[in-house]
C-alpha positions in Angstrom: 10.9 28.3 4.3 10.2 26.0 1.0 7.2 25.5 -0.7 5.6 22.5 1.0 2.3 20.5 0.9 -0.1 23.7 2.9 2.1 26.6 0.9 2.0 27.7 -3.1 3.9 30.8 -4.3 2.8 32.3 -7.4 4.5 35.8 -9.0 0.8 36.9 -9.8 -2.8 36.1 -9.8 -4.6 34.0 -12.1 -8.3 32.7 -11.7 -6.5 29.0 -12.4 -5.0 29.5 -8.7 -9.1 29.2 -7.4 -8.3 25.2 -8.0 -5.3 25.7 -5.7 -7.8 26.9 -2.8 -10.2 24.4 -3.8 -7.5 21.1 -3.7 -6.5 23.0 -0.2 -10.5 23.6 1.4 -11.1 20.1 0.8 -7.7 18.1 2.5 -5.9 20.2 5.5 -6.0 23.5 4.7 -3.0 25.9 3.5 -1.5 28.8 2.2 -1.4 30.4 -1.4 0.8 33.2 -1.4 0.8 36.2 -4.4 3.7 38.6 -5.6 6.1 35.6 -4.8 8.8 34.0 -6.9 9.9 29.8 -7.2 12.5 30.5 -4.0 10.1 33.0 -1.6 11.4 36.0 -2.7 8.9 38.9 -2.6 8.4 40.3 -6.0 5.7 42.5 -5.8 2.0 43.2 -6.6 1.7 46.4 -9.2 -2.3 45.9 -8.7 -2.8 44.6 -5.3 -5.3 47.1 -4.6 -7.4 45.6 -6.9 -6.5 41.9 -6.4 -7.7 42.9 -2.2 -11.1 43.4 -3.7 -11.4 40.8 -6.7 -10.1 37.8 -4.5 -12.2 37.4 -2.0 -15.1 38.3 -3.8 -13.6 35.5 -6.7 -13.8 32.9 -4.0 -16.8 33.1 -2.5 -18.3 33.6 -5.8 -17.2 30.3 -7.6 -16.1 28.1 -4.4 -19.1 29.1 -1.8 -16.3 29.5 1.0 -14.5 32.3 3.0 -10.8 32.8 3.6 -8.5 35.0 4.8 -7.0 37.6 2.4 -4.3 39.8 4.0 -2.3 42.3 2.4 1.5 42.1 3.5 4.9 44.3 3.0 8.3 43.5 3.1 11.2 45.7 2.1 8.0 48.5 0.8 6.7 45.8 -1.4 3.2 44.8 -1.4 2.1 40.8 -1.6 -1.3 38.6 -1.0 -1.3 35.9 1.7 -4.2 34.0 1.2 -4.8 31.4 4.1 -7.4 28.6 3.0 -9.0 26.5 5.8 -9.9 23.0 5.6 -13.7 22.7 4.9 -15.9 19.4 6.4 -18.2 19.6 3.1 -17.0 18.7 -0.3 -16.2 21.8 -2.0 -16.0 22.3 -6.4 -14.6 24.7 -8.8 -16.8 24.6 -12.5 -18.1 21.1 -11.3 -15.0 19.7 -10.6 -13.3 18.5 -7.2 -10.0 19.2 -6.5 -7.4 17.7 -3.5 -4.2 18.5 -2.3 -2.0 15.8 -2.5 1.6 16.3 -1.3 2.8 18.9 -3.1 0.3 18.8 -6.1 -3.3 19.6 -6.8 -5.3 16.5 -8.1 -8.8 16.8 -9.3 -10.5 13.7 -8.4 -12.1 11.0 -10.8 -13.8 7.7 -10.1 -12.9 5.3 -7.1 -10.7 8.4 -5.6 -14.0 10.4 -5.7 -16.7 8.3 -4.3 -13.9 7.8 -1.6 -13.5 12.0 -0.8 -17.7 12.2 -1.1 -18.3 9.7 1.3 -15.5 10.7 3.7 -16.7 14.3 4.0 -20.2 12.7 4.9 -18.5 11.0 7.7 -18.7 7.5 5.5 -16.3 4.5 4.7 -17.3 2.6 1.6 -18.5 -0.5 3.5 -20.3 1.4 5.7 -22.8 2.4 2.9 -26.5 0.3 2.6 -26.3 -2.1 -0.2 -29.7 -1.6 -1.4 -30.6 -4.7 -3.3 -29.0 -7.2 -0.9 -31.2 -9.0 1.2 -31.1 -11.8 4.1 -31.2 -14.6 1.3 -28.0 -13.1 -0.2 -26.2 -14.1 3.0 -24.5 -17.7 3.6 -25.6 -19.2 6.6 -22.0 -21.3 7.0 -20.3 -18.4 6.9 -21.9 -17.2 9.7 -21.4 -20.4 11.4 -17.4 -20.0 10.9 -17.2 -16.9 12.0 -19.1 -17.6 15.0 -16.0 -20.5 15.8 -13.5 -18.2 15.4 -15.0 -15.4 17.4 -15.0 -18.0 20.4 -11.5 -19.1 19.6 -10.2 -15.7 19.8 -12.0 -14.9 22.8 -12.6 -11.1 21.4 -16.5 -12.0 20.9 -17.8 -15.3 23.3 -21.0 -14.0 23.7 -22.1 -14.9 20.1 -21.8 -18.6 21.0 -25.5 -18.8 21.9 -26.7 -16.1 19.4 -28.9 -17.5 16.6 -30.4 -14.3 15.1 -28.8 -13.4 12.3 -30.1 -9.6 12.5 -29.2 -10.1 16.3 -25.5 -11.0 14.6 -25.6 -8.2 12.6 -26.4 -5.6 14.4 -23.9 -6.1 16.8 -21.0 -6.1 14.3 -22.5 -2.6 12.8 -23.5 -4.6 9.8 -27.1 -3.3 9.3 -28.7 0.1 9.4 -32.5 0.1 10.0 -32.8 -3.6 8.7 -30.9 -2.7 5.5 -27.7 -4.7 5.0 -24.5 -2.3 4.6 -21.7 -3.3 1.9 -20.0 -4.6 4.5 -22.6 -7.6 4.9 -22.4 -8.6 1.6 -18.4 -9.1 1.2 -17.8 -10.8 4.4 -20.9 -13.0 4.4 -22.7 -13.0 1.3 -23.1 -16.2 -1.0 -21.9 -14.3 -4.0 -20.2 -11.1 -3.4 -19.6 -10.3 -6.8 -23.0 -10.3 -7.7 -23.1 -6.7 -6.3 -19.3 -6.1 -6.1 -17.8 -7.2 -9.5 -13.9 -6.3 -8.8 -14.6 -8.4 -5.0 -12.2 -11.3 -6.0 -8.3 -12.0 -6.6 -6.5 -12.8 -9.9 -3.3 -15.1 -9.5 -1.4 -15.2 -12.9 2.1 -16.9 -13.5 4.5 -14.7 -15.5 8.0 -16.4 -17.5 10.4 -14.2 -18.0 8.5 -11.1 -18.8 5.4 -9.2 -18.1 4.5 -10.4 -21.6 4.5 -14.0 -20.8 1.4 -15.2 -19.0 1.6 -18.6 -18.7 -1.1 -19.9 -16.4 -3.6 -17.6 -14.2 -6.6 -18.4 -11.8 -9.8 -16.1 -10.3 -10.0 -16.7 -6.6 -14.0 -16.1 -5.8 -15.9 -16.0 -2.5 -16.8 -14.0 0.7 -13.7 -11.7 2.2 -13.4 -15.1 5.4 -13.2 -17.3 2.3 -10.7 -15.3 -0.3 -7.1 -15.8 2.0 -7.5 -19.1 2.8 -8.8 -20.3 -0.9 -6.1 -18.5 -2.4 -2.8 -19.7 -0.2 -4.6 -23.6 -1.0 -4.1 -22.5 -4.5 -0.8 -21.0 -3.9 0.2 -24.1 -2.5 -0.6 -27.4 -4.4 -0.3 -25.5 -8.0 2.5 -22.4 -7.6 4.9 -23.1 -4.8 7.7 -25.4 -4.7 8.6 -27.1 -1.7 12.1 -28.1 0.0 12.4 -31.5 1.2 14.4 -32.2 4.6 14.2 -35.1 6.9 14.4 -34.6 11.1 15.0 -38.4 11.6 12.5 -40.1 10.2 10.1 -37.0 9.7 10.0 -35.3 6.3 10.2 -31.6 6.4 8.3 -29.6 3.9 9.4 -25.8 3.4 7.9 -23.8 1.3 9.1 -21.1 -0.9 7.4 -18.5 0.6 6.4 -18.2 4.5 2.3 -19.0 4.3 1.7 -16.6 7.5 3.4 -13.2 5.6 1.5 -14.0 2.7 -1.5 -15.1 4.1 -1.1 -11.6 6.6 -1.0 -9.2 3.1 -3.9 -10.8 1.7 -6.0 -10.3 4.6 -4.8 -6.5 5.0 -5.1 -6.0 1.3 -8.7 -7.2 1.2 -9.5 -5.1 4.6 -7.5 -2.0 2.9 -8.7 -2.2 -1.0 -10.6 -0.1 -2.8 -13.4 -2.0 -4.4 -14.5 0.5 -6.9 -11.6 -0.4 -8.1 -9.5 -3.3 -10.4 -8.9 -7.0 -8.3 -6.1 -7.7 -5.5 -3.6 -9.3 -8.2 -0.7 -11.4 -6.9 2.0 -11.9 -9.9 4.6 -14.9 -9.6 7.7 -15.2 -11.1 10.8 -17.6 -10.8 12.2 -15.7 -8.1 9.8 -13.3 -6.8 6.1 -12.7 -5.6 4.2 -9.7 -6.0 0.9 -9.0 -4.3 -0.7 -5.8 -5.9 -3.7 -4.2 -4.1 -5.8 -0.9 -5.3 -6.0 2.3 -2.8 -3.3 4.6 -1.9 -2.0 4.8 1.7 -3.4 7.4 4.2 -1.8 10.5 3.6 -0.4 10.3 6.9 1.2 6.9 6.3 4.4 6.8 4.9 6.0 3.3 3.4 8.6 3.8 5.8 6.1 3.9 8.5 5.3 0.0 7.3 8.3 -1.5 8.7 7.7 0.0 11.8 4.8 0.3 14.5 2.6 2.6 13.0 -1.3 3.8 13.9 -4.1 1.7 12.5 -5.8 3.2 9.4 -8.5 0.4 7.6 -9.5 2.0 4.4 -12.7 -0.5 5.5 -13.0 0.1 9.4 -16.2 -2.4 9.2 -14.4 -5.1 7.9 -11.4 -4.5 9.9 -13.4 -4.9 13.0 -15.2 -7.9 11.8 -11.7 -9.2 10.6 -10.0 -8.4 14.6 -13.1 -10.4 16.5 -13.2 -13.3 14.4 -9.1 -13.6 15.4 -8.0 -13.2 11.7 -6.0 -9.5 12.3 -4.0 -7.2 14.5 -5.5 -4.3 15.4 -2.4 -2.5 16.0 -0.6 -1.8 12.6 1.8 -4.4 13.1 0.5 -6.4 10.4 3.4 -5.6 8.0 5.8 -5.9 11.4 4.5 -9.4 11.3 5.4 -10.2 7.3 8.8 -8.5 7.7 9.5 -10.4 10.8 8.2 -14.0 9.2 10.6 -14.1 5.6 13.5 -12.9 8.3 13.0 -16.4 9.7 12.2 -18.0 6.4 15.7 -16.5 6.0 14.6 -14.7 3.0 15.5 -11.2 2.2 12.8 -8.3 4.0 10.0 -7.8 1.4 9.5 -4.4 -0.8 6.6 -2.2 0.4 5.9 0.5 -2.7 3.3 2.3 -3.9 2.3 1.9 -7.8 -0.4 2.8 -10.2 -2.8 3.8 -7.4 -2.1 1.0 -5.5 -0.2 -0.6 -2.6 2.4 -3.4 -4.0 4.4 -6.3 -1.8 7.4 -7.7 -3.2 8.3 -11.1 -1.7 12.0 -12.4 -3.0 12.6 -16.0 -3.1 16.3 -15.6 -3.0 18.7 -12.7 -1.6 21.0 -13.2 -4.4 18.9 -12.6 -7.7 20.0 -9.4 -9.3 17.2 -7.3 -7.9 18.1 -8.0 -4.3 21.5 -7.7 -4.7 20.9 -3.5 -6.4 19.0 -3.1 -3.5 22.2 -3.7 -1.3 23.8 -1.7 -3.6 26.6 -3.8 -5.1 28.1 -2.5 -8.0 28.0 -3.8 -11.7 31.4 -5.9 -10.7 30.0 -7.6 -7.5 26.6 -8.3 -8.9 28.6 -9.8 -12.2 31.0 -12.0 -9.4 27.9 -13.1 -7.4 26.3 -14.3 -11.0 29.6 -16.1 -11.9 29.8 -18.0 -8.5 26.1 -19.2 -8.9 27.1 -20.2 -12.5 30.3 -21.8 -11.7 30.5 -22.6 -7.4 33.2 -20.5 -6.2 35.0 -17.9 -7.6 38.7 -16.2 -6.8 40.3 -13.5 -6.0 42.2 -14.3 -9.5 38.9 -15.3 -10.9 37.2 -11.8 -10.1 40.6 -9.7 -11.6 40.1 -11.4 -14.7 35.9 -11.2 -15.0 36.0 -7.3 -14.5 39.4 -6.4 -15.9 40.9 -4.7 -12.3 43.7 -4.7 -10.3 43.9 -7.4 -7.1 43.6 -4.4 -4.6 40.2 -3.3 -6.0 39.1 -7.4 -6.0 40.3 -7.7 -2.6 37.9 -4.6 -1.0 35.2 -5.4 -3.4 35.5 -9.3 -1.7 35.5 -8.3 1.7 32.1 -6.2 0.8 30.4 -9.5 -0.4 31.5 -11.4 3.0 30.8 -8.6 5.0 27.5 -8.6 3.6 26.8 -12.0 4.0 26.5 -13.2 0.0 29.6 -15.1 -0.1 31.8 -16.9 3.1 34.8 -16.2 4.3 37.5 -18.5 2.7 40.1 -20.7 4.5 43.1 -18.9 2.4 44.0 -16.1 1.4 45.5 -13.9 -1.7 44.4 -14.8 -5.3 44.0 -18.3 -5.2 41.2 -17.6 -2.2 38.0 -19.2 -2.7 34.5 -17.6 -2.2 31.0 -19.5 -2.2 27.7 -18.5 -2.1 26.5 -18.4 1.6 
């Protein structure tokens, strides 16, 4: 058995350990174990006796709960089990809340915070009153669009004929007692930043480094508005477009497949954390990033992303008014749906990652730029061959001996790995004069 997310050995007791039981009591629960070592051997207690009685009365003292403090023996030698279980109430140690994240113990600050309080009162931060919004603070058009593409979607006819807006609201959980929730305010409200000041998304154009900004916008407006204004923006001032004619009709193709993008912007405005900084998309010569604030559920892995996974809205009120006015999935198969649209595009699958308390989206213009080709794992010499081709057009067997200073059996596997892979084609001859282009 190894030390895991619900287990913590220690060699002896400390009072520090009561943030352990605290980061445990307020996620799933676990197990804090005393008298043993880094690799679960038992090491012994010399004052267990004493610990039986100070423990307990330690914890309920400074924490407010109860848990179970068993003495156990193995070999003759005396250690502490101490089994915390999960609490439904926020609990604190000195003032301070601790989680249990993985396998460390966070105390939580800020956006994290509000997050855990309101959770543990059975809350989702749109789901909270916005108390000085009003009726007047809502756009009337808005509703009006919504209402379209609730009928369109067929997931909500019956507002066709509706014309109360409180009728509208209600029935979309958007109100409690009259009062308008957060929820209200982002998706309909004339100016959602009057209340919500990180409610909008930054677009900046990089050069060649992070240093060099050379152009960025602020996309504005409610959460219906924000995809759709920012993929027009996308379009006519960021993206390129390749020009092909189908007889006489010309053929636009974008960089970048508009229904993937448009598909992470409308999960990252349904999954953001907005006590926190802006969804920021970043765009470079030959990549895309879209960078959204909040962490994934804990039991959400990134793997889980490129699979069909359960359905976790960090906003469950926006989600649902999102899913009846036709503009998501319900399903998790969101990021199914942007992994499936750039293989199409015929551009390489995009990088899911979690950074700096956020969710990030990498979208690659090209398979061959030197990032997507160390993510197929080429070595120094391939990625150094693939860079020479683009450089030059084709490249040989001769060619590749002479850029990397090896022998024409090590050229010839390394070759075969590019074609196999798919970066260069097969050529029509063979030994060193053989020539390989990009594919």
């Amino acid at each position: 058995m190894n030390e895991s997310q619900n287990i913590e050995w220690k060699q002896s007791w400390h009072d520090d350990y009561l943030k352990w039981i605290c980061g445990f009591a307020n996620a799933k629960g676990g197990t804090l174990v005393i008298g043993k070592d880094d690799n679960g051997s038992v090491v012994g207690l010399k004052n267990f006796q004493k610990l039986m009685e100070d423990i307990p009365n330690k914890i309920i003292n400074y924490l407010g709960i109860i848990c179970d403090v068993n003495l156990k023996k193995k070999s003759g030698i005396q250690y502490i089990e101490i089994i915390v279980y999960p609490y439904g109430v926020p609990i604190s140690y000195h003032g301070k809340y601790y989680f249990r994240s993985g396998s460390t113990t966070q105390v939580l600050q800020g956006a994290p915070l509000n997050e855990f309080l309101l959770s543990k009162a059975g809350k989702t931060w749109d789901d909270v009153i916005e108390p000085k919004a009003t009726l007047e603070d809502i756009d009337k058009k808005a509703i009006e669009v919504f209402k379209k593409n609730a009928i369109r979607s067929s997931r909500l006819p019956q507002v066709e004929n509706e014309k109360d807006t409180n009728q509208i609201f209600k029935n979309l959980r958007l109100l409690d007692d009259e009062n308008l929730k957060r929820a209200a305010v982002l998706l309909f409200g004339k100016d959602p930043r009057k209340f919500f000041i990180n409610a909008f998304i930054k677009i900046g154009r990089f050069g060649k480094s992070d240093d060099e900004l050379l152009s960025q916008e602020v996309v504005e407006g409610n959460a219906f508005e924000l995809a759709d204004q920012t993929l027009d923006i996308l379009d006519k001032k960021y993206f390129k477009k390749a020009i092909s004619y189908n007889s006489l009709h010309r053929i636009e193709t974008p960089e970048y497949p508009y229904d993937a993008i448009r598909e992470v912007l409308l999960n990252a405005i349904v999954h953001r954390q907005y006590s926190g900084a802006p969804i920021q998309i970043s765009i470079y010569d030959d990549k895309l990033m879209v960078w959204n604030y909040g962490a994934l559920p804990e039991s959400i892995t990134i793997d889980d992303l490129k699979h069909k996974h359960a359905s976790h809205p960090r906003n469950p009120i926006l989600a649902d008014v999102f899913f009846k006015g036709g503009l998501i999935e319900s399903w998790g198969r969101g990021t199914l749906k942007v992994i499936q649209e750039c293989k199409v595009a015929e551009l390489p699958e995009p990088e899911f990652k979690e950074m700096t308390g956020g969710l990030l989206v990498v979208f690659f213009k090209n398979r061959h730029s030197v990032e997507q080709l160390k993510i197929l794992r080429l070595n120094e010499r391939q990625i150094k061959a693939v860079e020479y081709t683009k450089t030059n057009g084709v490249i040989t067997n001769k060619d590749y001996q002479s850029l990397n200073s090896i022998g024409k059996t090590t050229a010839t596997i390394e070759l075969s790995k590019l074609v196999e892979l798919g970066i260069f084609n097969s050529p029509h001859s063979k030994g060193r004069g053989a020539k390989y282009t990009i594919k």
